[in-house]
SERO-4910 file (N, C-alpha, C, O; in steps of 0.05 Angstrom, whole numbers):
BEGIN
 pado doro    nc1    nc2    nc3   cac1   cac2   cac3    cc1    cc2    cc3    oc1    oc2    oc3
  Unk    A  -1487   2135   3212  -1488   2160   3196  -1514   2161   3179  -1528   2181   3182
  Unk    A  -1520   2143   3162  -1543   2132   3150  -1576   2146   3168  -1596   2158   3162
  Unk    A  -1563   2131   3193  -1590   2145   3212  -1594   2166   3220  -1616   2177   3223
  Unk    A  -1568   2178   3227  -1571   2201   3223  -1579   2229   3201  -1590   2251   3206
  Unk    A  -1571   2220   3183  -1584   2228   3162  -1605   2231   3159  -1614   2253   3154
  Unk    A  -1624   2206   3160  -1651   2200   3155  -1666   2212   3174  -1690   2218   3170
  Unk    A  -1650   2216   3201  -1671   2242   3226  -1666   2264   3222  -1682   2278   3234
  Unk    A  -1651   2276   3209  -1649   2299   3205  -1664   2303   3178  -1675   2325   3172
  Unk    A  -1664   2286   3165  -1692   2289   3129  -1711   2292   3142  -1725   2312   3139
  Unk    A  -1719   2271   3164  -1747   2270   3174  -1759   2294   3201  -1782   2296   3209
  Unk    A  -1737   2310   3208  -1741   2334   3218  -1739   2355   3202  -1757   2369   3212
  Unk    A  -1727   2370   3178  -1729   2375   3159  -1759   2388   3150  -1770   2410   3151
  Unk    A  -1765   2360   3142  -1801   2344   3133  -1817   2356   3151  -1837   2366   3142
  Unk    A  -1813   2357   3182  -1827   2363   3197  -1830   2390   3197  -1852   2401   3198
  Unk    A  -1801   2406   3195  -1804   2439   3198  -1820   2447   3174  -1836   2465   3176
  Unk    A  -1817   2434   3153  -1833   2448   3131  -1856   2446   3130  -1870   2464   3120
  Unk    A  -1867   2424   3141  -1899   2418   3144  -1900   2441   3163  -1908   2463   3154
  Unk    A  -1896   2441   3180  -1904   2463   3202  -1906   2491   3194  -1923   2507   3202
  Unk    A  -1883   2498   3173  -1882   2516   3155  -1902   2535   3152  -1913   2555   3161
  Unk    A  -1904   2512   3127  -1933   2510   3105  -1959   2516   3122  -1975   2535   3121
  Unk    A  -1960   2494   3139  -1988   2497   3159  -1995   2525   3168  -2019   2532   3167
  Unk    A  -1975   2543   3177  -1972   2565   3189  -1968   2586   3173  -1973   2608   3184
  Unk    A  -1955   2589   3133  -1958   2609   3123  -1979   2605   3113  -1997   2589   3119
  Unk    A  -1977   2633   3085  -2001   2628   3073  -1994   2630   3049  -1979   2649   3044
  Unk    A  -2001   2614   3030  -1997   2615   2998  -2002   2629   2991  -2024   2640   2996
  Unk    A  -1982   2641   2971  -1992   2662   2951  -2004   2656   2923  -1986   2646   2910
  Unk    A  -2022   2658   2912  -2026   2650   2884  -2028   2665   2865  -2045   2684   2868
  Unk    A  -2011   2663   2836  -2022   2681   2817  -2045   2673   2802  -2047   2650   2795
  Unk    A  -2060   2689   2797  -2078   2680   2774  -2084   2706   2763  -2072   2726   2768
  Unk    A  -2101   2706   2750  -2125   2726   2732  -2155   2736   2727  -2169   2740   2746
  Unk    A  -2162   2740   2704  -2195   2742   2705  -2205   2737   2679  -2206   2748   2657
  Unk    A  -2210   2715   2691  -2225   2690   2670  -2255   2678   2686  -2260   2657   2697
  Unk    A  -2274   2707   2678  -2305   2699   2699  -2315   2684   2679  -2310   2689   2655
  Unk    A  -2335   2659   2689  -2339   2657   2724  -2325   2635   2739  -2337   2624   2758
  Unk    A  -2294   2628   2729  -2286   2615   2734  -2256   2624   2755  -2247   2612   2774
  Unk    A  -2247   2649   2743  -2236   2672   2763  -2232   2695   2766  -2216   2703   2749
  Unk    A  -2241   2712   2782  -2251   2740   2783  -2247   2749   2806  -2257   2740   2826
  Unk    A  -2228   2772   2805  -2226   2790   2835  -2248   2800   2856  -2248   2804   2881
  Unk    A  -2272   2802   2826  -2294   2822   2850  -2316   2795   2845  -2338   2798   2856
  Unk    A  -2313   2776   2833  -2332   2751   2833  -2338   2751   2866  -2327   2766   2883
  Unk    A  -2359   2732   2871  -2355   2727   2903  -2348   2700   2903  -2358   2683   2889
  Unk    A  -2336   2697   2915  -2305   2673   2924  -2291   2673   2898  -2283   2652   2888
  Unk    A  -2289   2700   2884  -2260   2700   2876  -2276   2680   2841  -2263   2687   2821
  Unk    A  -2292   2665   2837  -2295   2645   2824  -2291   2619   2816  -2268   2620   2808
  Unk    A  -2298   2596   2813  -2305   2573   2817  -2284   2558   2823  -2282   2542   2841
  Unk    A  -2263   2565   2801  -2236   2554   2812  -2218   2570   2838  -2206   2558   2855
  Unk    A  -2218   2590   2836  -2208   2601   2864  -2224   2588   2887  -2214   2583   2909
  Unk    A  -2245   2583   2880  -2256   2572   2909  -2259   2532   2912  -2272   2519   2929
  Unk    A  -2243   2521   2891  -2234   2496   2886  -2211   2503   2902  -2213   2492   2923
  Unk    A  -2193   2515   2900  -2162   2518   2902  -2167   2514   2931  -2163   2495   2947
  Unk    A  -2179   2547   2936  -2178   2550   2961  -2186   2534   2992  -2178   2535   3015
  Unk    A  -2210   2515   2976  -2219   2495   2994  -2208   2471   2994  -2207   2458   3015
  Unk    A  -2196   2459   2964  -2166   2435   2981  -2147   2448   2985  -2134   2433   2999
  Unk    A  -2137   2464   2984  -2113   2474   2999  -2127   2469   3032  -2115   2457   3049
  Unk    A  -2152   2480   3034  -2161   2487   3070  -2167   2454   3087  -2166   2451   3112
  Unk    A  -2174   2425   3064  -2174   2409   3073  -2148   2393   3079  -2144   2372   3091
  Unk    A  -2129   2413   3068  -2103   2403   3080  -2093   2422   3102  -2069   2418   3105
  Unk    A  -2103   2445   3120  -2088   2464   3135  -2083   2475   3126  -2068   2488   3141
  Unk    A  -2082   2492   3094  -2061   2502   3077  -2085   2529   3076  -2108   2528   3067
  Unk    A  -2075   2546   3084  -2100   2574   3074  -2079   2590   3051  -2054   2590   3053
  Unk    A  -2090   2600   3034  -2070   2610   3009  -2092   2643   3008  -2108   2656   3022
  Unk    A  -2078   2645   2979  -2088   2677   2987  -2076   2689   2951  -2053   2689   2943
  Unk    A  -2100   2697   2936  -2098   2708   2909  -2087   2728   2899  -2094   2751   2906
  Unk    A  -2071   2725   2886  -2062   2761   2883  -2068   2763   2842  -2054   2752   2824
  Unk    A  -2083   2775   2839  -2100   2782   2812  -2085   2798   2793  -2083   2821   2800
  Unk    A  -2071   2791   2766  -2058   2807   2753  -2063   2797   2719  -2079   2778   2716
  Unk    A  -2054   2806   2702  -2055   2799   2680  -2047   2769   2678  -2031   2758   2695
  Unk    A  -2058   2757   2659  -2044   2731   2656  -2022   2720   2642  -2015   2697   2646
  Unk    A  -2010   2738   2622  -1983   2733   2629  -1955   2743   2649  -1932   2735   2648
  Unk    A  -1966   2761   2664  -1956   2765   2688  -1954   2746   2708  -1934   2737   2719
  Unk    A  -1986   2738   2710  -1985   2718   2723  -1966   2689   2720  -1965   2672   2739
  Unk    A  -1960   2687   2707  -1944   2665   2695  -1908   2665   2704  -1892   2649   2714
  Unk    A  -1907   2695   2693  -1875   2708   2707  -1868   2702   2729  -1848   2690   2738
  Unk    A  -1891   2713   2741  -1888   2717   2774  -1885   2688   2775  -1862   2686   2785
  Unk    A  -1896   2660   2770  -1890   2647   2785  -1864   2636   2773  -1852   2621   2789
  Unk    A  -1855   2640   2754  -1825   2629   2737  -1805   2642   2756  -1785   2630   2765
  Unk    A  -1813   2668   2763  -1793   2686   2781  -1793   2684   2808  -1775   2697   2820
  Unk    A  -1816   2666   2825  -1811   2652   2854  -1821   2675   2869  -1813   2680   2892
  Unk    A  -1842   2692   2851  -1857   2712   2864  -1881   2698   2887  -1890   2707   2908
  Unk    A  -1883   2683   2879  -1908   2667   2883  -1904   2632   2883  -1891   2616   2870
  Unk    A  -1920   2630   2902  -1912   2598   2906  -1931   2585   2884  -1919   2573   2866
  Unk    A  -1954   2586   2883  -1968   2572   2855  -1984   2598   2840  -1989   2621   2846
  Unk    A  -1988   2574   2811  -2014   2597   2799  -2033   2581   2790  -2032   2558   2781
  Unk    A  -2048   2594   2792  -2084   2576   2780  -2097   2609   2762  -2096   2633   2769
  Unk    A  -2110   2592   2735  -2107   2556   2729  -2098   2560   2701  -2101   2581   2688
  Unk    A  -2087   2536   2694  -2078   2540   2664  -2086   2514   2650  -2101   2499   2661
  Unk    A  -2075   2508   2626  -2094   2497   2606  -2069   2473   2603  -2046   2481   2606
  Unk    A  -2073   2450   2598  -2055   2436   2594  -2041   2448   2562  -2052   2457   2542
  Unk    A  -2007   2443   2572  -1982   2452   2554  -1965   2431   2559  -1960   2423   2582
  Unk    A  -1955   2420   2535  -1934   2405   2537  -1902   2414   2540  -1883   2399   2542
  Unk    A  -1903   2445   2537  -1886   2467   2545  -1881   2470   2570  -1863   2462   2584
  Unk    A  -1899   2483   2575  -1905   2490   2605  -1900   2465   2622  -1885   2466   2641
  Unk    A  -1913   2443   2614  -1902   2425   2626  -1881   2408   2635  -1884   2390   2652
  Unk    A  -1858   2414   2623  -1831   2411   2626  -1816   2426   2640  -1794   2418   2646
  Unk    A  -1825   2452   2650  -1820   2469   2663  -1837   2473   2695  -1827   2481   2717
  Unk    A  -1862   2466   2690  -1879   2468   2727  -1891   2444   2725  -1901   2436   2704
  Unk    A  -1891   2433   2744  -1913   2416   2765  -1946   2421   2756  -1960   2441   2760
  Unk    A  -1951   2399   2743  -1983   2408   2735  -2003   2391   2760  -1998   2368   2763
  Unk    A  -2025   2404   2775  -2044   2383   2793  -2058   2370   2777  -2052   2367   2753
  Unk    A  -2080   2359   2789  -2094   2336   2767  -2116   2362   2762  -2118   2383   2775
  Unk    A  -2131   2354   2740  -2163   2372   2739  -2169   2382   2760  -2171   2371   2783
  Unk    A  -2172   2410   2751  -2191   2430   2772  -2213   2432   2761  -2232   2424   2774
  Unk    A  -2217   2446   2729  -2250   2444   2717  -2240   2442   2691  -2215   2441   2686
  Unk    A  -2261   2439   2669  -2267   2435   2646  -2279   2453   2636  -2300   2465   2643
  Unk    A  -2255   2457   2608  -2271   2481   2594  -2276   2479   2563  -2258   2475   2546
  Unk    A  -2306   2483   2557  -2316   2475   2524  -2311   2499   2512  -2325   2519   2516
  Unk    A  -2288   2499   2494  -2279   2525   2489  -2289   2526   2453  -2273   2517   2437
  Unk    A  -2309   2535   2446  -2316   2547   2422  -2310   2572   2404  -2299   2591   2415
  Unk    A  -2316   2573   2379  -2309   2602   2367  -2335   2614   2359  -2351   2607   2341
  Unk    A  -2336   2632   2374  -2350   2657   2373  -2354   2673   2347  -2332   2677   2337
  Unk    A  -2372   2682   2334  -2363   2690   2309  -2394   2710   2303  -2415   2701   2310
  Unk    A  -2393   2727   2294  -2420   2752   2292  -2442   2726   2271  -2432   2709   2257
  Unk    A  -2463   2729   2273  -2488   2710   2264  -2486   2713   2233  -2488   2693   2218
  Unk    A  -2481   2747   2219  -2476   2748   2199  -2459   2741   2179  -2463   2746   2156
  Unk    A  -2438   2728   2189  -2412   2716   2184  -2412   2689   2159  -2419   2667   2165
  Unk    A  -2406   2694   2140  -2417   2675   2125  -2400   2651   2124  -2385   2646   2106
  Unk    A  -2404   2635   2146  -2382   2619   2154  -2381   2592   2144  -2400   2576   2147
  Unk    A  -2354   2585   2130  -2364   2563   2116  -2353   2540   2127  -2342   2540   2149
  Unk    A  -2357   2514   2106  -2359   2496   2130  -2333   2487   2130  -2316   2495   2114
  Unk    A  -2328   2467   2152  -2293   2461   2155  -2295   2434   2168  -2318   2427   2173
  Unk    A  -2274   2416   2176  -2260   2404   2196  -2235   2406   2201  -2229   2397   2223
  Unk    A  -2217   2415   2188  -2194   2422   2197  -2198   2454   2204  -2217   2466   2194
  Unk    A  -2174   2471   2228  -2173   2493   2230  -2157   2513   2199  -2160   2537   2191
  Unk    A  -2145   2496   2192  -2123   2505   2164  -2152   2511   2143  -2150   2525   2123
  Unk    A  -2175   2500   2150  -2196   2506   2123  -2200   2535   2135  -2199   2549   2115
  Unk    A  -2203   2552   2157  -2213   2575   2160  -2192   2596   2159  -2194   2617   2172
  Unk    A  -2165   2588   2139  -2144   2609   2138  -2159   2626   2120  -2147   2647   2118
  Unk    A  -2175   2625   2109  -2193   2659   2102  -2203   2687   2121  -2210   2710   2115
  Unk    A  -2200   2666   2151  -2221   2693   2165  -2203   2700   2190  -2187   2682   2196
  Unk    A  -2203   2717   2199  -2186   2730   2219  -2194   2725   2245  -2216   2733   2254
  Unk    A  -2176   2712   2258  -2176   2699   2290  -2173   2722   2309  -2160   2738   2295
  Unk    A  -2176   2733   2333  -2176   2736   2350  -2159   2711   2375  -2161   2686   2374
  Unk    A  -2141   2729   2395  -2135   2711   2411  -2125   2728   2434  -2120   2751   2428
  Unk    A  -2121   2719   2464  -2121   2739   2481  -2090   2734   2499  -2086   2713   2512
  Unk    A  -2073   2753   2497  -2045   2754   2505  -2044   2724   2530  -2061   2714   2545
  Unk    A  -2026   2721   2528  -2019   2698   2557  -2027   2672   2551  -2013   2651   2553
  Unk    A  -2057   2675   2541  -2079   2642   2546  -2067   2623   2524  -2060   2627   2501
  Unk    A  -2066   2605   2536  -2051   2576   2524  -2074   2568   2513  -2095   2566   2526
  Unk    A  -2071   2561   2484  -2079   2544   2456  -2069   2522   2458  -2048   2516   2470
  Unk    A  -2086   2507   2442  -2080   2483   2433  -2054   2483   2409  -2052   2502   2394
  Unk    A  -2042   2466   2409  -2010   2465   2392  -2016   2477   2369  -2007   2498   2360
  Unk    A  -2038   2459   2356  -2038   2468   2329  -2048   2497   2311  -2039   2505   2290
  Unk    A  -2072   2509   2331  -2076   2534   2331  -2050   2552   2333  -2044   2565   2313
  Unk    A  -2038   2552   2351  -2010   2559   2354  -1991   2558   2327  -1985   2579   2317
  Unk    A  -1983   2534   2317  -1964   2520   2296  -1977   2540   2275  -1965   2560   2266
  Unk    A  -2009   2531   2267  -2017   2541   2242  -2013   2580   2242  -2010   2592   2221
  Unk    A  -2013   2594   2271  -2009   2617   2268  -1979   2626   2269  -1972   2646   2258
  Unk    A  -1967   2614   2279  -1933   2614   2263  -1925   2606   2243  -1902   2613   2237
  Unk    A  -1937   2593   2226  -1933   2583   2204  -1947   2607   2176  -1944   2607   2151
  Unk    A  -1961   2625   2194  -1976   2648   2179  -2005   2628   2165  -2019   2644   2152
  Unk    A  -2014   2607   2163  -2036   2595   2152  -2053   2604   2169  -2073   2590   2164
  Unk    A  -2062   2625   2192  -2081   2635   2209  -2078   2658   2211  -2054   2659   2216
  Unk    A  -2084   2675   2212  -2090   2706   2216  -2093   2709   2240  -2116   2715   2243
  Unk    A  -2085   2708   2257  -2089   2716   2285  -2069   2750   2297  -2045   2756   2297
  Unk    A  -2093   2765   2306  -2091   2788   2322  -2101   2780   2345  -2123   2772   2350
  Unk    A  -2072   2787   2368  -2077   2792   2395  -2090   2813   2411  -2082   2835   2402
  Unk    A  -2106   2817   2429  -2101   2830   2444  -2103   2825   2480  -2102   2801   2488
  Unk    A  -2108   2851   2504  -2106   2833   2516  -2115   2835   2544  -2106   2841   2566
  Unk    A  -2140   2827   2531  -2165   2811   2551  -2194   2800   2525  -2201   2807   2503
  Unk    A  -2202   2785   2539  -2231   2773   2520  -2250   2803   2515  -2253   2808   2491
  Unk    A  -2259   2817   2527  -2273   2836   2529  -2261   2852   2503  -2273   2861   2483
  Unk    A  -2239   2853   2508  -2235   2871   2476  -2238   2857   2460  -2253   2867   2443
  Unk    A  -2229   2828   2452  -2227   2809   2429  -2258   2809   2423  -2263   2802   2400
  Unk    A  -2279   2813   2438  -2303   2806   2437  -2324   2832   2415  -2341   2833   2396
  Unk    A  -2307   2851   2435  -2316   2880   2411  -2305   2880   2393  -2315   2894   2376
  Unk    A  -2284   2869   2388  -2268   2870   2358  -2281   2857   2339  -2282   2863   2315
  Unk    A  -2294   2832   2357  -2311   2815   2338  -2346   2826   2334  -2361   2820   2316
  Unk    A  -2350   2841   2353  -2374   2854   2342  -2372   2875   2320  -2391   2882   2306
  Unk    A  -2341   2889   2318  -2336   2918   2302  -2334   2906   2271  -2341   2918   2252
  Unk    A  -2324   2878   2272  -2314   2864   2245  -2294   2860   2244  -2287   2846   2225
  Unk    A  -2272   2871   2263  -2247   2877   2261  -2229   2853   2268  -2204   2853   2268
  Unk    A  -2249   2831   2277  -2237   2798   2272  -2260   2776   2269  -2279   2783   2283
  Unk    A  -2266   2756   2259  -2290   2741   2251  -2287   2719   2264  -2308   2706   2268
  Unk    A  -2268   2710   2273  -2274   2692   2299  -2253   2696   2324  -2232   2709   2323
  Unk    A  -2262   2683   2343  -2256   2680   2372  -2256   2657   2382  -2279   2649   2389
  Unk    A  -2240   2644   2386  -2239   2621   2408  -2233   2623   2441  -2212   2628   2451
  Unk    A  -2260   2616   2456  -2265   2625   2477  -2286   2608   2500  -2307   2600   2490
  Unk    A  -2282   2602   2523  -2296   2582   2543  -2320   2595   2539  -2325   2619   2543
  Unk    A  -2341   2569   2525  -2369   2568   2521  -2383   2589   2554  -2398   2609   2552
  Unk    A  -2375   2581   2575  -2383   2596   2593  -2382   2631   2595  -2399   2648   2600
  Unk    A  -2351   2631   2587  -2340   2656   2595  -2346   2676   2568  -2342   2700   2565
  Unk    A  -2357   2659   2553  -2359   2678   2533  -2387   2695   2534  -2389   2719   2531
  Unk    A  -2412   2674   2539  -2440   2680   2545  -2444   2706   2557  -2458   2725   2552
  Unk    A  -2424   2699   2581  -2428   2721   2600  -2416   2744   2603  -2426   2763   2615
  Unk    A  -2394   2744   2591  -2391   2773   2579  -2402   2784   2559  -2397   2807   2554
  Unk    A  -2420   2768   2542  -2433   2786   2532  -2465   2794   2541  -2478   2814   2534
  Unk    A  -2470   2781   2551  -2499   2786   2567  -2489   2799   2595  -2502   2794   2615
  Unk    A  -2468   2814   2594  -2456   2831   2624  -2460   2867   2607  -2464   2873   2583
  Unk    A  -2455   2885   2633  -2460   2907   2624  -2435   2930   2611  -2433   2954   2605
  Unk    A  -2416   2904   2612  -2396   2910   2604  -2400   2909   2566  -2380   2914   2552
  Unk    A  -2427   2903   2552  -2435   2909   2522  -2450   2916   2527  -2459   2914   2549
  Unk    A  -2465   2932   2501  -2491   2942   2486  -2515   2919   2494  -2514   2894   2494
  Unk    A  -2535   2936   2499  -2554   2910   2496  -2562   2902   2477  -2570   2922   2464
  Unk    A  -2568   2874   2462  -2566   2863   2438  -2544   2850   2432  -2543   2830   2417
  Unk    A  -2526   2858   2443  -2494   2843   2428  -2490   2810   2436  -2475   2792   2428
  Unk    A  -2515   2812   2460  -2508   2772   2455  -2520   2762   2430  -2512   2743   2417
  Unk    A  -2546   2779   2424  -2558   2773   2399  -2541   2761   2367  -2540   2740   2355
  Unk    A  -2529   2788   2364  -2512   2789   2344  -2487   2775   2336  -2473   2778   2316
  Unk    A  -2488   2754   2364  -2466   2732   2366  -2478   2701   2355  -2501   2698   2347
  Unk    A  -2463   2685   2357  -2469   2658   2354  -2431   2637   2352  -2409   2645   2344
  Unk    A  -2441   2606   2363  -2408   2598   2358  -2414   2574   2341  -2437   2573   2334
  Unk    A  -2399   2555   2334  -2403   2544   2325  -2407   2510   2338  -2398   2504   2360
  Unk    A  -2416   2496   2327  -2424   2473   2340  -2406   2455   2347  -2411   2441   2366
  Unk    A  -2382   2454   2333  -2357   2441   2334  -2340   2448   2351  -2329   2469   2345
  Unk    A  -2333   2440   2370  -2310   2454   2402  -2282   2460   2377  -2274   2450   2356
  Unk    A  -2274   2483   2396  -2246   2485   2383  -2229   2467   2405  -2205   2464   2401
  Unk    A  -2236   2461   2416  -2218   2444   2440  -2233   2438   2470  -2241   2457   2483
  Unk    A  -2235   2421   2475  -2238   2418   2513  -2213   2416   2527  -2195   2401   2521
  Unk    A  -2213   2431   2547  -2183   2440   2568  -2186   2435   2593  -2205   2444   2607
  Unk    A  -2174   2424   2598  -2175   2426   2636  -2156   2438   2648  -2132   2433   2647
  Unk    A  -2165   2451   2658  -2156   2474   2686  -2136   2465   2706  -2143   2450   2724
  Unk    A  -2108   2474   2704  -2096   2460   2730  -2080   2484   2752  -2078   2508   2746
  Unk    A  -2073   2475   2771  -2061   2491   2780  -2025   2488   2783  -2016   2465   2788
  Unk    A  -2007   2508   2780  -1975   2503   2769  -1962   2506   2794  -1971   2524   2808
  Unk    A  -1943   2494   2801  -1922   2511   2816  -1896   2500   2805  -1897   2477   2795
  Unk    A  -1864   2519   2806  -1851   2511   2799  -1833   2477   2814  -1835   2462   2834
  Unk    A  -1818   2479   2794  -1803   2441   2789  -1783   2440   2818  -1759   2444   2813
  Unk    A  -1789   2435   2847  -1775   2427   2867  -1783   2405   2880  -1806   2400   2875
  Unk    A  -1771   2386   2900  -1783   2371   2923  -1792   2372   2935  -1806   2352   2942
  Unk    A  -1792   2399   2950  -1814   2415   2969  -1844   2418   2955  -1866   2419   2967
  Unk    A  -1838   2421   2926  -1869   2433   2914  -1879   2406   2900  -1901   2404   2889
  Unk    A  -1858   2385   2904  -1881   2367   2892  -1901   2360   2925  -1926   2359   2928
  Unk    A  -1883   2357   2939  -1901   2347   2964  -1922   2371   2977  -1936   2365   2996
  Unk    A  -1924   2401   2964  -1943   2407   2971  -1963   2407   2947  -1986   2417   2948
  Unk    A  -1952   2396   2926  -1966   2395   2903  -1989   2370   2912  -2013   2372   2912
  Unk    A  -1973   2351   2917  -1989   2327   2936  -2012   2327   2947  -2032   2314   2939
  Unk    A  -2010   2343   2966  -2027   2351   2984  -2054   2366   2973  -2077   2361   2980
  Unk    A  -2046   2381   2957  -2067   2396   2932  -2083   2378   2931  -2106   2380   2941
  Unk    A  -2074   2357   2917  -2077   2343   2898  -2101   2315   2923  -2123   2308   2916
  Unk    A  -2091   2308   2941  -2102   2300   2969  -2127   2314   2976  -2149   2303   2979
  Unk    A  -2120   2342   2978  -2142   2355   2985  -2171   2357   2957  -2195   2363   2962
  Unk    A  -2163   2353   2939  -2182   2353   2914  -2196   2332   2911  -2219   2328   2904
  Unk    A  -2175   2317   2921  -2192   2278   2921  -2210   2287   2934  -2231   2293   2921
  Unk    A  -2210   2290   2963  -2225   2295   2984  -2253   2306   2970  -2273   2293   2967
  Unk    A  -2249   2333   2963  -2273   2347   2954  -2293   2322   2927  -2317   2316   2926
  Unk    A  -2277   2316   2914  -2291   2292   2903  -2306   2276   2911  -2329   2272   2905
  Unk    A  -2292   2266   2927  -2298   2236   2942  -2323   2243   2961  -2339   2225   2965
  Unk    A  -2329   2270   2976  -2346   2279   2988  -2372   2289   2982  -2392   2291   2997
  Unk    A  -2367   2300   2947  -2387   2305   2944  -2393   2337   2935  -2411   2349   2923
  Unk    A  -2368   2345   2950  -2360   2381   2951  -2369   2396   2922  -2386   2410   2912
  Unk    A  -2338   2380   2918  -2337   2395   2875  -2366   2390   2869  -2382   2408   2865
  Unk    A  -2373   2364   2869  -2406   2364   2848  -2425   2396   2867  -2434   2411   2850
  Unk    A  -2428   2403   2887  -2437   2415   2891  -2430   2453   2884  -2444   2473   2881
  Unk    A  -2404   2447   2884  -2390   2474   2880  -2398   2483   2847  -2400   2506   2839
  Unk    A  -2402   2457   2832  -2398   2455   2803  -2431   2467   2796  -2434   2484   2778
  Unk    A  -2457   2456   2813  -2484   2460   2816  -2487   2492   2826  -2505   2507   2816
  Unk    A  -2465   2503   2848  -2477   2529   2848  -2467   2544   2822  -2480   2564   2814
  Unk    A  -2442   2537   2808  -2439   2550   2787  -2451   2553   2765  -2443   2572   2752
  Unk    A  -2469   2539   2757  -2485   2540   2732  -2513   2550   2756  -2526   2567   2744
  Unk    A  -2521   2547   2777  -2544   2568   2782  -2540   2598   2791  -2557   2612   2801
  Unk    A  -2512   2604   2787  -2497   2627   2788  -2490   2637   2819  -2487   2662   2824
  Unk    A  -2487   2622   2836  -2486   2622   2865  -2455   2618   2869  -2443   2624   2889
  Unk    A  -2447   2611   2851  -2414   2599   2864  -2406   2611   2842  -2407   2600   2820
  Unk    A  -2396   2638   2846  -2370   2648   2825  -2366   2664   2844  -2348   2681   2842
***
């Protein structure tokens, strides 16, 4: 009985690999350029991480672009087999499957040049000035804690692009935001020209994050979680990522 059992697990195992091989993943994510972007080309740096270990395992997947806390729903609701990418949560993490590192993000606060910003090491020293933060995106705990606790001023809204004009209007004095993604929206034509000018962040990271990709808590999704995770070594070990990582900072790979 025993053996029998164990051929039928191991046929099982087989139909689902075959499955998998043969559908195609769905993924939620968002738009967080130049790291992910609908009209980017390949989608951006992490979509085209995803998409290429997923492909060194057989696995072709396929983006579907929505707000980011939508994106999140959808995969709680089994809309979607994974989502990329999110920020390590010790929340979230009790609830989905996190992969290992996809990218790294130096996430600074943004703040207009004229800003008479004083000095700090704790975040609780800047309960004078009004935060910006963008619906969905996962903070670090304490940013979080101190703005439930009301010791932070934080207004949402929801995408960076607005939080960014809010902070050029005055209408919030800082922003915490990926050193990357922030540059480039404001040196995009989506602002005034000058408005990268009129910016500056500060020298101190509000946090470094790494990027993962989620799917929900089953046996099936850890072992294609696996495989992800297989296929990422790969790109490492080969040499891929360092290169994928090189067209992104000469603006070739987003």
């Amino acid at each position: 009985m025993k053996l029998l059992l164990a051929i039928l697990r191991l046929l099982w195992l087989c139909a689902w690999a075959a499955s998998a091989l043969a559908a195609e993943l769905l993924i939620s994510t968002g738009e967080y350029a130049p790291w992910s972007g609908e009209q980017l080309a390949l989608q951006g740096f992490v979509s085209r991480v995803v998409r290429e270990a997923f492909a060194r395992e057989g696995i072709q997947v396929r983006f579907h672009f929505m707000p980011w806390a939508r994106a999140l729903e959808s995969l709680r609701n089994g809309d979607v087999g994974a989502s990329s990418f999110w920020y390590d949560d010790p929340v979230k993490a009790q609830e989905f499957l996190y992969s290992e590192p996809i990218s790294e993000h130096r996430e600074l606060l943004f703040h207009r040049k004229d800003l008479a910003m004083p000095r700090w090491q704790r975040l609780r020293e800047l309960s004078t000035l009004r935060f910006g933060a963008t619906r969905g995106y996962t903070y670090t705990a304490e940013f979080r804690q101190l703005a439930k606790q009301g010791v932070l001023s934080v207004e949402e809204a929801n995408d960076d692009k607005t939080n960014l004009l809010k902070l050029l209007a005055g209408r919030i004095e800082l922003f915490p935001l990926d050193e990357f993604t922030g540059w480039q929206l404001l040196s995009s034509d989506a602002f005034p020209r000058g408005a990268h000018d009129l910016v500056t962040t500060e020298a101190r990271p509000f946090s470094i994050q790494y990027g993962h990709l989620l799917m929900q808590r089953s046996p099936r999704n850890e072992q294609l979680m696996a495989r992800f995770n297989a296929g990422l070594a790969k790109l490492r070990a080969d040499g891929t990522l360092e290169r994928f990582k090189l067209d992104l900072y000469r603006g070739s790979g987003q």
